[in-house]
PASEBA-1860 file (N, C-alpha, C; in nm, 3 decimals):
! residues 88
1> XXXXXXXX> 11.169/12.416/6.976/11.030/12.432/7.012/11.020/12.499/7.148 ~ 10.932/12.639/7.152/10.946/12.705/7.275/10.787/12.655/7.330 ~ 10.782/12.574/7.442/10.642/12.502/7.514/10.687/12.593/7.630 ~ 10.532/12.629/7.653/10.496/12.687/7.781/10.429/12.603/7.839 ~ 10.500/12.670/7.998/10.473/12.581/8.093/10.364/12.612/8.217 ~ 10.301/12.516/8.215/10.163/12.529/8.247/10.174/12.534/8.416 ~ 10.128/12.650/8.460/10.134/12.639/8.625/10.062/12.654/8.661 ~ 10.026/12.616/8.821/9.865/12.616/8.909/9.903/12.799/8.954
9> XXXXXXXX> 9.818/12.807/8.997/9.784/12.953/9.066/9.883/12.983/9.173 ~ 9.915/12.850/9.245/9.990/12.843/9.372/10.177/12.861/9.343 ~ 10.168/12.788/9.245/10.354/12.788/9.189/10.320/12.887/9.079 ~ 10.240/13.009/9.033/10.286/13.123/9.005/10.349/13.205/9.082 ~ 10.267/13.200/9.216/10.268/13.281/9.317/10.396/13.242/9.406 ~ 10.437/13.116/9.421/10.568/13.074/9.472/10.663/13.162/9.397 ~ 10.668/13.109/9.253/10.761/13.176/9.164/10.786/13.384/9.205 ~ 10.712/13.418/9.202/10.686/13.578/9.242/10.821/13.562/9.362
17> XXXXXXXX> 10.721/13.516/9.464/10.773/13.531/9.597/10.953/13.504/9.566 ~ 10.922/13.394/9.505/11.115/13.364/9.483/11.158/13.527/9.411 ~ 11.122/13.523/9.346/11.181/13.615/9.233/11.211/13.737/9.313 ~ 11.116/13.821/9.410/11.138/13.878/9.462/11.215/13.891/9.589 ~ 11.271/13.742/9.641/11.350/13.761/9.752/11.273/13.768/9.860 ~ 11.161/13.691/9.903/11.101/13.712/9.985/11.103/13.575/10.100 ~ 11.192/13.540/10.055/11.201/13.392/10.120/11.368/13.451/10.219 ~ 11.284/13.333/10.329/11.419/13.325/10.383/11.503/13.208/10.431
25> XXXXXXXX> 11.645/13.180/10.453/11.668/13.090/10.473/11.623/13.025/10.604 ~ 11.627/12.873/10.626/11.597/12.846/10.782/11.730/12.822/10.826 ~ 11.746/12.860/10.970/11.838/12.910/11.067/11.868/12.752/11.104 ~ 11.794/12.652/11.125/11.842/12.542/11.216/11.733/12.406/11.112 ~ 11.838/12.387/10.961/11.721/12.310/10.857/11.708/12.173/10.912 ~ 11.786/12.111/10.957/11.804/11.949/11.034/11.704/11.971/11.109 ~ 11.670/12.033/11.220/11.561/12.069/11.300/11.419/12.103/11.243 ~ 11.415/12.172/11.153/11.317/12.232/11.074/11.249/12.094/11.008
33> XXXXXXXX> 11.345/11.999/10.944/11.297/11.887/10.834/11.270/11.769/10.974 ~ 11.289/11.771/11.056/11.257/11.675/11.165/11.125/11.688/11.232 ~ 11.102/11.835/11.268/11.018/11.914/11.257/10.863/11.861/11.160 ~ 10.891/11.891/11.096/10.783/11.882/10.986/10.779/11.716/10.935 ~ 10.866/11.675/10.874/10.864/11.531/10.883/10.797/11.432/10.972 ~ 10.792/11.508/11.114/10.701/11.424/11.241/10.543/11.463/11.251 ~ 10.582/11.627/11.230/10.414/11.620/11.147/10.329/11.632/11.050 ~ 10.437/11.578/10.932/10.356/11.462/10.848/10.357/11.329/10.808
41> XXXXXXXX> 10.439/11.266/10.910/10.366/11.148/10.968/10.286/11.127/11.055 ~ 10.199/11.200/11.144/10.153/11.223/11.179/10.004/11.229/11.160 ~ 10.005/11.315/11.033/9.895/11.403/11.019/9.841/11.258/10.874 ~ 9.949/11.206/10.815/9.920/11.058/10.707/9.863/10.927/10.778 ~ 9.912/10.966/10.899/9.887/10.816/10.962/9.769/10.795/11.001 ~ 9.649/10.847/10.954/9.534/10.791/10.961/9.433/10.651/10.978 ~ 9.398/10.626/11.127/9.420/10.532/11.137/9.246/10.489/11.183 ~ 9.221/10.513/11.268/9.112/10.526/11.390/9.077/10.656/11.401
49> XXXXXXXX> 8.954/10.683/11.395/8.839/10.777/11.443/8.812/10.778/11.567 ~ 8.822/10.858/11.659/8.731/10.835/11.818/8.648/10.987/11.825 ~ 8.612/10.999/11.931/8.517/11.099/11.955/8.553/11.123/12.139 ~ 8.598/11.211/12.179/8.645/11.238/12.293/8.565/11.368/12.382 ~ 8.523/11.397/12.515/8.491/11.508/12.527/8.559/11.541/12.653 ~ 8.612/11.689/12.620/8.715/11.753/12.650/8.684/11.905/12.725 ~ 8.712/11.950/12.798/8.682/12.101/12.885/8.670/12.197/12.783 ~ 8.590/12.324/12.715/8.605/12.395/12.665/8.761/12.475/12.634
57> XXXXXXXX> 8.802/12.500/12.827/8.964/12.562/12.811/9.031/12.472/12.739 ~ 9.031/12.358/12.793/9.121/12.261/12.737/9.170/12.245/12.600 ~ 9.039/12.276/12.546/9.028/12.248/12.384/9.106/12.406/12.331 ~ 9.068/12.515/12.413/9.104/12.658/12.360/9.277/12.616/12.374 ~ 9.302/12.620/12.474/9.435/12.583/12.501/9.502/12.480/12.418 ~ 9.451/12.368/12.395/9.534/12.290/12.317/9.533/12.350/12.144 ~ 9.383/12.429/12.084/9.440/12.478/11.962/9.507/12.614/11.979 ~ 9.534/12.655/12.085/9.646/12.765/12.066/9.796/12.710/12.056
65> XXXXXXXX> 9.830/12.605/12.152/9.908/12.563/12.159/9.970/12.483/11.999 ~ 9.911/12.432/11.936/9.879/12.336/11.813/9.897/12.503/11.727 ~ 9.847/12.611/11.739/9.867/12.707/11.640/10.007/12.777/11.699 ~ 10.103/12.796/11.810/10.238/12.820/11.825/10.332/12.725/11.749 ~ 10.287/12.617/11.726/10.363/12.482/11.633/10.339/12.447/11.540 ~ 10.266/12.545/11.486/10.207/12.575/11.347/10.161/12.374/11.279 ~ 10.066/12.353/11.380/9.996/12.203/11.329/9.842/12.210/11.348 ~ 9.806/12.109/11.275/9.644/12.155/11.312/9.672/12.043/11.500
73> XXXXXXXX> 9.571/12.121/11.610/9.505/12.098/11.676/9.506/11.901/11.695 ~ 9.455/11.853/11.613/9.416/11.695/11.678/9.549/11.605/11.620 ~ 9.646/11.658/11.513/9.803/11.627/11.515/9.829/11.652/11.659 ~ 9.845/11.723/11.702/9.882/11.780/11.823/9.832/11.679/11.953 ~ 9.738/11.646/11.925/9.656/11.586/12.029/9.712/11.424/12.028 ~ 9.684/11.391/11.875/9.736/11.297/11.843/9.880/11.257/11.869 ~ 9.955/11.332/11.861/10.123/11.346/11.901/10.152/11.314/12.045 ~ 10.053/11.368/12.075/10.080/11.383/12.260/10.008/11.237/12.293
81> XXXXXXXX> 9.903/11.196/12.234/9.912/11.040/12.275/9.985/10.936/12.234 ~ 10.053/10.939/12.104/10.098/10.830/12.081/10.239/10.860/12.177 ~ 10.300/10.971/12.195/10.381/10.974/12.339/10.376/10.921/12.458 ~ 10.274/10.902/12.493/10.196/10.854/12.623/10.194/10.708/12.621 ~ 10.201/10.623/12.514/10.175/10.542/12.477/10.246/10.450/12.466 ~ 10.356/10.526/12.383/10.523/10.452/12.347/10.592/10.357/12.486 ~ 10.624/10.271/12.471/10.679/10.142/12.560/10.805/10.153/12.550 ~ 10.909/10.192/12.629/11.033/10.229/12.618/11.126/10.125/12.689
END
């Protein structure tokens, strides 16, 4: 029995990209999966809501910074406090 297999729009388009070699390997993967692993725990750990007000630069600056580390912005924010925070 030949079943076709049903794909979203997104893993067609993965598939392409593979097929064509458009991927590349990562240079440093231990780093990379540590990396990302921290921000998505991070970004799951939804916990508390606050409401903060912050300098216009401040805010420009911290989502540029948050877009060089390819995270959203209040991960970022969020990261940097629970740092601040930690009891060592």
């Amino acid at each position: 029995m030949n079943k076709k297999i049903k794909r979203t729009k997104d893993e067609k388009n993965m598939l392409k990209l593979v097929e064509r070699g458009d991927f590349a390997s990562i240079k440093d993967k231990k780093r990379s999966i540590a990396r990302y692993s921290k921000i998505a725990r991070s970004t799951l750990a939804k916990n508390k809501t606050i409401s903060i007000r912050i300098s216009g630069v401040d805010l420009m600056k911290l989502k540029a910074k948050a877009a060089r580390e390819g995270m959203p912005y209040q991960t970022l924010i969020s990261s940097s406090l629970h740092k601040i925070v930690q009891v060592k």
